[in-house]
C-alpha positions in Angstrom: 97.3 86.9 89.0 99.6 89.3 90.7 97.8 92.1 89.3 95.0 90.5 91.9 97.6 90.4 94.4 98.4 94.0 94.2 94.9 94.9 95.2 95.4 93.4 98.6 98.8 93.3 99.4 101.3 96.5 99.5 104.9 95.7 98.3 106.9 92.3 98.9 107.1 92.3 94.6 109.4 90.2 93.9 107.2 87.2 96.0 104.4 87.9 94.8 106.1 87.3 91.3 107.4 84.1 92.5 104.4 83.4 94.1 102.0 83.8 91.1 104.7 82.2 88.6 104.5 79.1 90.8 100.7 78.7 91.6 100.0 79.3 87.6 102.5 76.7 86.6 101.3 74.2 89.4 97.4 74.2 88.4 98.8 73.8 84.8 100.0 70.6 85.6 96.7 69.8 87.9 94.8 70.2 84.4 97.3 68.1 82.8 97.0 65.7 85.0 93.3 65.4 84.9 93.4 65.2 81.1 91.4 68.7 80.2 92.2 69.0 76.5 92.0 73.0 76.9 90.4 75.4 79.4 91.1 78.4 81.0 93.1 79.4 83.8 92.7 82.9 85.5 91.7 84.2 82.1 94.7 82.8 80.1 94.0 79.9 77.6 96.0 76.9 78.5 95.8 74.5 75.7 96.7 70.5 76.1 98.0 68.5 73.5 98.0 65.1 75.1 100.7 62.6 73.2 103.0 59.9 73.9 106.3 62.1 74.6 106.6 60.7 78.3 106.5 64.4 79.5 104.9 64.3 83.5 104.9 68.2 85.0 106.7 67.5 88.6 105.1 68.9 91.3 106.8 72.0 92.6 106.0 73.2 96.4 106.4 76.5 97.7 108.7 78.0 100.6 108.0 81.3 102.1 110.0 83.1 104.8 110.6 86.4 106.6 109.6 88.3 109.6 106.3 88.3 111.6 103.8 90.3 110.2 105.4 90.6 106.4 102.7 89.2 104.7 103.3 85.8 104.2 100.2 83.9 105.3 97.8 87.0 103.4 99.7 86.6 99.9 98.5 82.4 100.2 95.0 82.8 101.4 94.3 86.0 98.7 95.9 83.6 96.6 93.0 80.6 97.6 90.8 83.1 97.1 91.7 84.2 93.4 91.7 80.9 92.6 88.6 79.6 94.2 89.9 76.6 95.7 89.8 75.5 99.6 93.2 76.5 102.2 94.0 75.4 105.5 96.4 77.0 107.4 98.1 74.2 110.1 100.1 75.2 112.7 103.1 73.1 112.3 103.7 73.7 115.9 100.9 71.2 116.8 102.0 68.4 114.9 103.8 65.5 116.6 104.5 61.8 115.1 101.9 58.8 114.7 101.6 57.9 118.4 102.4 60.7 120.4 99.6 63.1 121.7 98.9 65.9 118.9 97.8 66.4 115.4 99.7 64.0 112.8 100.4 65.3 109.6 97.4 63.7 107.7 94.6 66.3 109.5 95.6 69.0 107.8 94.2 66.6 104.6 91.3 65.8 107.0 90.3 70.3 107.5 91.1 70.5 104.1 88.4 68.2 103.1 86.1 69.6 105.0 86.5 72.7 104.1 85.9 71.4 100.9 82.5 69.9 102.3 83.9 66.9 101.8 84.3 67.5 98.2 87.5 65.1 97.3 87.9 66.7 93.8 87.7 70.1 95.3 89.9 69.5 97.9 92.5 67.6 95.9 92.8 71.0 94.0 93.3 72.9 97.2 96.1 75.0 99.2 97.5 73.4 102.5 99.7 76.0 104.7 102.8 74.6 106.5 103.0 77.6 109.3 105.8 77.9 111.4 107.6 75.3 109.6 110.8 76.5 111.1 109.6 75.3 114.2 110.4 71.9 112.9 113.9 72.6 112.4 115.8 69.6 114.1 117.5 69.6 117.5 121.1 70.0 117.0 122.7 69.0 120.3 119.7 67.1 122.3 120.9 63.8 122.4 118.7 61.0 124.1 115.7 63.2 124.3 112.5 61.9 122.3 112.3 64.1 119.0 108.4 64.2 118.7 107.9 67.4 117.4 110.8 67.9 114.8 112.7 65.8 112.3 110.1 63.4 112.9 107.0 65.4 111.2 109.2 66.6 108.5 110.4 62.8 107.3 106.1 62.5 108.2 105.4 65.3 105.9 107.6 64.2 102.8 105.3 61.6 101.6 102.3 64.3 101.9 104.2 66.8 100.0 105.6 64.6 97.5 102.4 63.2 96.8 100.5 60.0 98.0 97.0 58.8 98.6 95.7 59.3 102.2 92.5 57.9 103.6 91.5 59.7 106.7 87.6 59.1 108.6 85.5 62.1 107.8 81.5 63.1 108.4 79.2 62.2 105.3 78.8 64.6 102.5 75.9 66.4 101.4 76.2 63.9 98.8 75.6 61.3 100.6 73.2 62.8 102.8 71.0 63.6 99.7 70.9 59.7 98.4 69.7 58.6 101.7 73.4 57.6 102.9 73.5 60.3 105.6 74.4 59.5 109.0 77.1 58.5 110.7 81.4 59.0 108.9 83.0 57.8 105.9 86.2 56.8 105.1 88.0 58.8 102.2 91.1 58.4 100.2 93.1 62.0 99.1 95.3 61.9 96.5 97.7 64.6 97.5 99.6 64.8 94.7 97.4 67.6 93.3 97.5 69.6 96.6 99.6 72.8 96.8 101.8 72.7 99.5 103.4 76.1 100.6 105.4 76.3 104.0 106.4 79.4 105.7 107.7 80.7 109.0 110.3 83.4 110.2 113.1 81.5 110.2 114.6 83.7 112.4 118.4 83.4 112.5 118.5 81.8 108.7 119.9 85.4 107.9 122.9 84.6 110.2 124.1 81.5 108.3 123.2 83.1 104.7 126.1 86.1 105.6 128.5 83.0 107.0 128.3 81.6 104.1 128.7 84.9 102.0 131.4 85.8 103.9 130.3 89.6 104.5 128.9 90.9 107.8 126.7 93.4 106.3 124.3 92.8 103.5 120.9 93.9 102.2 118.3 91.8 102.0 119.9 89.1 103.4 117.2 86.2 103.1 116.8 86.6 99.1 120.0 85.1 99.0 119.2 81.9 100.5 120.3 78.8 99.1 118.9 74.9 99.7 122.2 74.5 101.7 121.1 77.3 104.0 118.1 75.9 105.0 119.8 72.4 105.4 121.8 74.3 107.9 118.8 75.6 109.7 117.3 72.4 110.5 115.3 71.4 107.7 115.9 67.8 106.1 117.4 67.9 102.7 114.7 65.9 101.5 112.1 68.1 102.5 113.8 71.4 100.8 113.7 69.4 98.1 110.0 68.7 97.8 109.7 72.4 98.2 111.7 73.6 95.5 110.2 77.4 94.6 111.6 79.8 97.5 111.2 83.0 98.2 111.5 86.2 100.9 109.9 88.7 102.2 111.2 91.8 103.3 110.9 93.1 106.6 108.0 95.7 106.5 109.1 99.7 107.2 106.4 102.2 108.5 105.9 103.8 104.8 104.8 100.1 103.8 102.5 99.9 107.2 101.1 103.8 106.0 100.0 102.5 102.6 98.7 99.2 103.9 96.3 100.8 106.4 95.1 102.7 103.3 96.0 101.5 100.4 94.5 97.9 99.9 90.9 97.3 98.8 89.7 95.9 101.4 92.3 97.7 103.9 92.1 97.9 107.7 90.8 101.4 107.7 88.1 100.5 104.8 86.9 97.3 107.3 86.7 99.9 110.6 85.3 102.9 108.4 82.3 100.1 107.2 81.7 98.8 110.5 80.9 102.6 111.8 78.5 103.5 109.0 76.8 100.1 110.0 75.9 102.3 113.1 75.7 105.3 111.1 78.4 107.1 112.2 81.4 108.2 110.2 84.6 107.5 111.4 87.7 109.7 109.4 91.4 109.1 110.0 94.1 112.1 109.1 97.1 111.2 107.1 99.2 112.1 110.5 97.2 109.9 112.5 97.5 107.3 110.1 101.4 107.8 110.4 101.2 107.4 113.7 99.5 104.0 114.0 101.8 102.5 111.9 105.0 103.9 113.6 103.2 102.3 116.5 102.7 99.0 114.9 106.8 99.2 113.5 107.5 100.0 117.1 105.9 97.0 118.6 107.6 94.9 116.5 104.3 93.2 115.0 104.7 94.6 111.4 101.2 94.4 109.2 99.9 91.7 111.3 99.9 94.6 114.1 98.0 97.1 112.8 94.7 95.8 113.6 95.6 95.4 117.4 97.0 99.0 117.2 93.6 100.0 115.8 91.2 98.0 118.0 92.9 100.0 120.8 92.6 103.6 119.5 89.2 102.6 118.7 87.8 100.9 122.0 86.3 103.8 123.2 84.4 104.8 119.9 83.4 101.2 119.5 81.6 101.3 123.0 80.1 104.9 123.5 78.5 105.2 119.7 76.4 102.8 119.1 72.8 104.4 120.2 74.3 107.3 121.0 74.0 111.0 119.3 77.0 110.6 117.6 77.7 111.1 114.1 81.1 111.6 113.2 84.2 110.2 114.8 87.9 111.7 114.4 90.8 110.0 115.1 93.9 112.8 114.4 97.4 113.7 115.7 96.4 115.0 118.9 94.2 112.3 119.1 97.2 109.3 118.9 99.4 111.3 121.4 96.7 111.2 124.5 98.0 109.1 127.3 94.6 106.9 127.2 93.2 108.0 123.3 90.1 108.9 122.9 88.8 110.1 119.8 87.0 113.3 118.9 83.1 112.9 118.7 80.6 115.3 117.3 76.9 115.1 116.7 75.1 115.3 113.4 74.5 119.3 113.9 78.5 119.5 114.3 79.1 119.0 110.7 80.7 122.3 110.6 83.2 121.8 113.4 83.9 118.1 112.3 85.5 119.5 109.2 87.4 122.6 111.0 88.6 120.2 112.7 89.7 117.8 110.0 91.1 120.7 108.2 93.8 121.4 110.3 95.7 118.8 109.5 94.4 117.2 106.5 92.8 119.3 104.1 92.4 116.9 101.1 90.3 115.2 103.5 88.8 117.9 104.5 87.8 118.1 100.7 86.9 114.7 100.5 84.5 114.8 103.0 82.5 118.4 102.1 82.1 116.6 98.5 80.8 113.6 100.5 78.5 115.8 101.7 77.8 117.9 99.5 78.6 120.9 101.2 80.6 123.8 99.3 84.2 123.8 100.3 83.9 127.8 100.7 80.8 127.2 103.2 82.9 124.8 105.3 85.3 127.2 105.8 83.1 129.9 106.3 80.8 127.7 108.9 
C-alpha cells in the first residue's frame, strides 16, 4: 500500500506509514465484520477464523495535520483510489447544527452515497474526509454568542464517527430504476460503522502548545510530537480525539520536495501539462533550472504542493492560448524564461528542431539528450545543426 503511495506522493514517510498501517488494519476489520472467511486485501491473504472468543476489531479513525499544501488531502484520495472504494471530501467549514442554515453532518453520508450510485454496501466501505476540522475548534472566550458552527458539529459528528445507522432521502438507484421502481427518492439507512473517517486541517498554532508543554522554544518537527492532550488544548472535544485515535503529521514542504514533486510522481504536474500539449501536438520541455524556479516560486507564495499548479497555469497562459492551431511545435519554458517580468515561453516551429535543442542545451543537456533520442536525431548532428 505505501509502495502505491510512493508513486504519487514525494516524501511525508513516516504518514504515509501511519497512514497505510491504519487503512489495512481498518478494512480488516470491515471483512471481519461482514463474516468473509478469507479473501484478499491489496494482494495480502487475510484469513478469518470466526469463533466464539468475544474478540470485536474497534474502529480506529484517522487524524491528519500540517501546513497547507503538505499533502494531506492527496495521500486520502490516492488512498480511495488504491482501494477502490468511494471518498468525499466535506468542508467542515460548512457544517452547522440540525436547525441552523448549512450542511448538517449527515450529508457528507448523503455525497458519499451517491457517489457510490447509491450503492449502500459500496458506500458503507467508503472514505469520508473531515477538511478543516480545525475550524471546529471551540470558542474559548465567546460567551453568550450562539456556537453554531463549532463544539456543536463535533458533539454532531461523534455518533457518525463512532458509528451508527443514518437514514438520509436520496434519488433512486439504478437498481431500482431497472425493476421498474424508478422515479421519484428513496429513503436509505447507512450504517457508518464501516466508514473510514479521516480528519485533517492545519491546525495552525497546535505547534505553539506542543513546545508549551515540552518546555523548549525550539524544536524540530514540532507537530510529530503531538499528544491527545494537545489537541484537547486546541479546541477539539476529548471525545472526539478519541474516536480518532491513529494521528499523524506532516511536515512542511521545502522547495527540493516541491522540485521532485513537479517531476517525480507518475502522474506529476509536469507529466499532466506535457500530455495536454501533445494533445495539440506540440511538445512542451521544462529545464531542471526552470523547474527550480517554479517551485521556489510556489515555497515563496506560501502555497506549498497545492501551489504548484497555479504557479504553472501562469507561466503557461500564453502557450496555452497562442498554440493551439498555430505553427507551433515545440514550447520551452527555461531560466531566462521564469525571470521575464510577464513570462512568455520560447516557441519554435517544426523546421526549428535544431534550434529547439541548442537552446535546451544550454542549460540542460541530459534533456537535451533526452529529446534528440526522442527524436531520433544523432546527438553529434544536434550539435552540429
Amino acid at each position: 500500500m505505501k509502495a502505491h503511495l510512493d508513486k504519487y506522493i514525494i516524501g511525508q514517510d513516516h504518514c504515509k506509514k501511519v497512514l497505510s498501517v491504519a487503512v489495512f488494519n481498518h478494512y480488516i476489520r470491515v471483512q471481519d465484520a461482514s463474516n468473509e472467511t478469507s479473501s484478499t486485501l491489496l494482494g495480502a491473504p487475510v484469513l478469518h477464523k470466526k469463533s466464539d472468543t468475544g474478540v470485536e476489531l474497534e474502529k480506529s479513525n484517522i487524524l491528519l495535520f500540517g501546513p497547507t499544501g503538505s499533502g494531506k488531502t492527496l495521500a486520502a484520495t490516492t488512498m480511495a483510489r488504491v482501494l477502490q472504494v468511494p471518498i468525499v471530501i466535506q468542508d467542515c467549514t460548512s457544517l452547522t447544527q440540525a436547525g441552523y442554515v448549512g450542511e448538517d453532518v449527515e450529508s457528507c453520508i448523503l455525497k458519499l452515497l451517491a457517489k457510490a450510485d447509491y450503492d449502500v454496501n459500496l458506500c458503507q466501505r467508503g472514505i469520508v474526509v473531515l477538511d478543516e476540522l480545525d475550524k471546529l475548534a471551540k470558542p474559548q472566550v465567546y460567551a453568550g454568542t450562539k456556537d453554531i458552527g463549532g463544539e456543536g458539529v463535533q458533539q454532531a459528528l461523534l455518533k457518525l464517527v463512532e458509528g451508527t445507522s443514518v437514514s438520509v432521502q436520496g434519488k433512486k438507484s439504478n437498481h431500482m430504476e431497472n425493476t421498474g421502481l424508478g422515479g421519484g427518492t428513496a429513503e436509505y439507512t447507512v450504517d457508518t460503522s464501516t466508514i473510514l473517517f479521516i480528519g485533517m486541517g492545519a491546525f495552525t498554532g497546535l505547534d505553539k502548545i506542543i513546545k508549551k508543554r515540552l518546555g523548549r522554544k525550539k524544536q524540530s518537527d514540532v507537530l510529530s510530537k503531538a499528544q491527545p492532550s494537545d489537541l484537547e488544548q486546541y479546541g477539539l472535544i476529548p471525545e472526539l480525539v478519541g474516536r480518532m485515535p491513529v494521528f499523524s503529521s506532516l511536515k512542511q514542504l521545502e522547495v527540493d520536495d516541491l522540485e521532485r514533486i513537479l517531476v517525480e510522481p507518475q502522474n506529476s504536474i509536469v507529466r499532466q501539462y506535457e500530455y495536454s500539449f501533445a494533445k495539440s501536438g506540440v511538445r512542451l520541455a521544462f529545464t531542471k533550472s526552470a523547474v527550480r524556479k517554479i517551485a521556489e516560486t510556489a515555497l515563496k507564495n506560501g502555497t506549498g504542493a497545492r501551489g504548484l499548479r497555479g504557479v504553472l497555469e501562469k507561466v503557461l497562459l500564453a502557450a496555452n492560448y497562442e498554440c493551439p492551431g498555430s505553427g507551433i511545435s515545440f514550447v520551452l519554458v527555461d531560466e531566462e524564461v521564469m525571470e521575464m517580468d510577464e513570462i512568455t515561453p520560447k516557441y519554435f516551429a517544426r523546421g526549428d528542431i535544431f534550434r529547439f535543442l541548442e537552446q535546451v542545451g544550454k542549460e540542460d543537456e541530459q534533456l537535451r539528450g533526452m529529446l534528440s533520442d526522442e527524436y531520433g536525431i544523432p546527438k553529434f548532428e544536434s550539435i552540429k545543426n
